[in-house]
N, C-alpha and C positions, 0 to 999 in steps of 0.2 A: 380340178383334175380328179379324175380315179382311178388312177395307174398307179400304182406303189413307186414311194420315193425311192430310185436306186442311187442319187447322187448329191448331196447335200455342203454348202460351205455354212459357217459361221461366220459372221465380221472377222470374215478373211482380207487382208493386208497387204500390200507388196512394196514396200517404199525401196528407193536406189538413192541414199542421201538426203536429200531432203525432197526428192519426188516423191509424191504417193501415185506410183502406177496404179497404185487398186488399193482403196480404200472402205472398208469397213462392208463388206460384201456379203449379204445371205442370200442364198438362192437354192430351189430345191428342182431337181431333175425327175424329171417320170419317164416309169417305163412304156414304150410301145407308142410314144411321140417324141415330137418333133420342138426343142425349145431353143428357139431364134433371139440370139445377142448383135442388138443394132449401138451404131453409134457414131460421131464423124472420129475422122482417122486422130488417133491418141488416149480415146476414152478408155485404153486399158481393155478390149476385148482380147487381143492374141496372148496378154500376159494373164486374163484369167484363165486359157486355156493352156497355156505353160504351166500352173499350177495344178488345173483338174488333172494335167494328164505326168507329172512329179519333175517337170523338167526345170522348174522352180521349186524353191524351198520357202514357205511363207514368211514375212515377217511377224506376223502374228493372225490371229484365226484359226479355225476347223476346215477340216475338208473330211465329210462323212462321206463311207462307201458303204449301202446295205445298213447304216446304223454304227460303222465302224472306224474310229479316227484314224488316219493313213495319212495325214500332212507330212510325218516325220516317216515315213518309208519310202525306200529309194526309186525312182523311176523303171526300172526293170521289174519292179513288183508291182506297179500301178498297171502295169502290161499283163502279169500270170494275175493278178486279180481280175481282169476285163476292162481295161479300158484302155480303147484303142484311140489313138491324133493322127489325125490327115493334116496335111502343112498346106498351108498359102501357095507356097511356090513346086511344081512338080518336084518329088522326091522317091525316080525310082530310079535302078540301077540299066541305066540305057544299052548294055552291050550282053544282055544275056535275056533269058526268054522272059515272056509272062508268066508262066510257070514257076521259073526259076525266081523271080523275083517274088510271089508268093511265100514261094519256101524260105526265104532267105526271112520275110516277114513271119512266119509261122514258126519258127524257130524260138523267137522272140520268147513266144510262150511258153512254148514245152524246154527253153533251156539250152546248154550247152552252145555249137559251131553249124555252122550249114557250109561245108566247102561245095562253093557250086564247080567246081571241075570234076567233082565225083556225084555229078546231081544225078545222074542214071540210077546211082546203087544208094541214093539218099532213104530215109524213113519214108515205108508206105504210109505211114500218119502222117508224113508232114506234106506229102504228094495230096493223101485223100484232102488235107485241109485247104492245101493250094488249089486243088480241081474243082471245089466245093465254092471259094470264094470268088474263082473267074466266073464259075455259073451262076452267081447272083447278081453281077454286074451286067451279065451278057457280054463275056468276052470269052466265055469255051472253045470258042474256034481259034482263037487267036494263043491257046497252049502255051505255043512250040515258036511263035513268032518271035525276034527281036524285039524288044522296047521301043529302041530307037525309031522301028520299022513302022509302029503304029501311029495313028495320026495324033493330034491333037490331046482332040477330046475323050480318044481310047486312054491316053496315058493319065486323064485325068479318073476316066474310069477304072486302070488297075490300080491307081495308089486307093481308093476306096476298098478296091478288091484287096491287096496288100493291107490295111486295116482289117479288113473283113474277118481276114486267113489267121490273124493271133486269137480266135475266139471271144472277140470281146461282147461283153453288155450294153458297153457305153459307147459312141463313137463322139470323139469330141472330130469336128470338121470345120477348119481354118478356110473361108471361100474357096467352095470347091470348084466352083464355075468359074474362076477369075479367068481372063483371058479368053473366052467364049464364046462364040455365036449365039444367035437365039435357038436355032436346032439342037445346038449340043448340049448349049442349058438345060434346053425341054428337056432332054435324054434324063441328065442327072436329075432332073426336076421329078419326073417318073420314078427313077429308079430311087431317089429317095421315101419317096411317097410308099413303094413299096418295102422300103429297109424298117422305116419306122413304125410298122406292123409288130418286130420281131425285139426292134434296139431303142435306149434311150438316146436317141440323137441330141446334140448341142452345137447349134449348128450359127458360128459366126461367116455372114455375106453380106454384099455391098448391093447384090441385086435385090432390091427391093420390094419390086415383085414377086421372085422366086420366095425371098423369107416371109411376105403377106400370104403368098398361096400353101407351105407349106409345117408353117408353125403353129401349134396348138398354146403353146407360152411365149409370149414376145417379153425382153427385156431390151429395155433402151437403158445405155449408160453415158455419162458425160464424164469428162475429167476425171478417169479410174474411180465414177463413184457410181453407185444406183441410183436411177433416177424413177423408172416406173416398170413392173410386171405386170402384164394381165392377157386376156387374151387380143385379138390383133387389131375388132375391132374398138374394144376397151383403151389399148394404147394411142392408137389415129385418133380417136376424140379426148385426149388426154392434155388440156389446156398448158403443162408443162412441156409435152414434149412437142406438143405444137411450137411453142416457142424457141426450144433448145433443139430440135435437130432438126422436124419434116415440115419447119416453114408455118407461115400463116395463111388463111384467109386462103386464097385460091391455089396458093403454092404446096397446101398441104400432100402428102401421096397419094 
């Protein structure tokens, strides 16, 4: 890679008792791509990203930003430092605009309350941040609209825009496509392609395709451990992860 490391763990850790959700984990993030965490369901992908993004606390391990240890700083600062998590499951506030759910995410960063009953007379900062991050998804038109009111795959593209709108560096992204058509995937499939221009993306999905056509670093992990990095086609002929996740012989991806 020759992107500068913006996100880095050391044999970072996560045990619950005697689980090791994530076990002894290094990994390095670049900027201005795209790095895809594969795995079958358990392997400890959403709890690595619980942790990149502070909403865990490690049991043991690094988590470098920029060069800078932050394992032990609290989640609301993992946000004013840039790094933004989109969730698995839709996570926006369905009875008020797209706009308004921007601000309510762009708050995040710059601090304090966003009362959205008073969103008219809100910060033109936290407006110019929300209008700035519907227009990178391509959802400007949809301002003023309900949540609720938009389809699908819109509401999958404002919580992106909602990450977008806290200014972050990092977007960590919990399958954004989940629940998707092949049209809509395409959408986010483009619009990531173009995000990862600007951000270091970390991007865990189950689409297989979408993570081959858009990652520049593939890691596969098994049972909260590492199993191989490299790039995508380095991983697909990677006689371990042939065995442990994408199959043998003609079953491979």
């Amino acid at each position: 890679m020759t992107h500068a490391t913006v996100l880095q763990t050391e044999g970072l850790c996560k045990y619950w008792g005697g689980v090791k959700a994530l076990d002894n984990m290094s990994l390095s993030f670049h900027d201005k791509s795209v790095h895809g965490i594969v795995g079958p369901n358990g392997a400890g992908k959403s709890t690595l990203l619980n942790l990149l993004c502070g909403s865990y606390k490690p049991t043991a391990g690094r988590i470098l930003h920029q060069g800078e240890a932050i394992e032990d700083i609290r989640a609301y600062q993992f946000v004013r430092r840039g790094i933004g998590r989109g969730f698995q499951k839709t996570n926006i506030y369905p009875q008020v605009t797209c706009l308004e759910n921007c601000c309510i995410a762009a708050q995040r960063r710059v601090g304090g309350s966003f009362n959205i009953l008073l969103s008219k007379n809100s910060s033109a900062l936290l407006k110019e941040m929300a209008e700035q991050a519907l227009q990178q998804v391509g959802l400007g038109s949809r301002r003023d609209t309900i949540a609720s009111q938009i389809s699908y795959g819109e509401q999958r593209q404002l919580e992106i825009a909602m990450v977008l709108a806290t200014a972050p560096s990092v977007l960590l992204l919990d399958e954004p496509m989940a629940g998707m058509g092949h049209e809509e995937s395409r959408l986010i499939i483009e619009l990531l392609k173009k995000l990862k221009q600007d951000y270091c993306i970390v991007l865990v999905e189950h689409d297989m395709d979408a993570v081959f056509e858009l990652s520049d670093q593939l890691t596969v992990m098994v049972n909260g451990q590492h199993l191989v990095t490299g790039c995508v086609d380095e991983v697909r002929n990677n006689s371990k992860v042939k065995e442990a996740y994408l199959g043998q012989g003609d079953e491979v991806i």
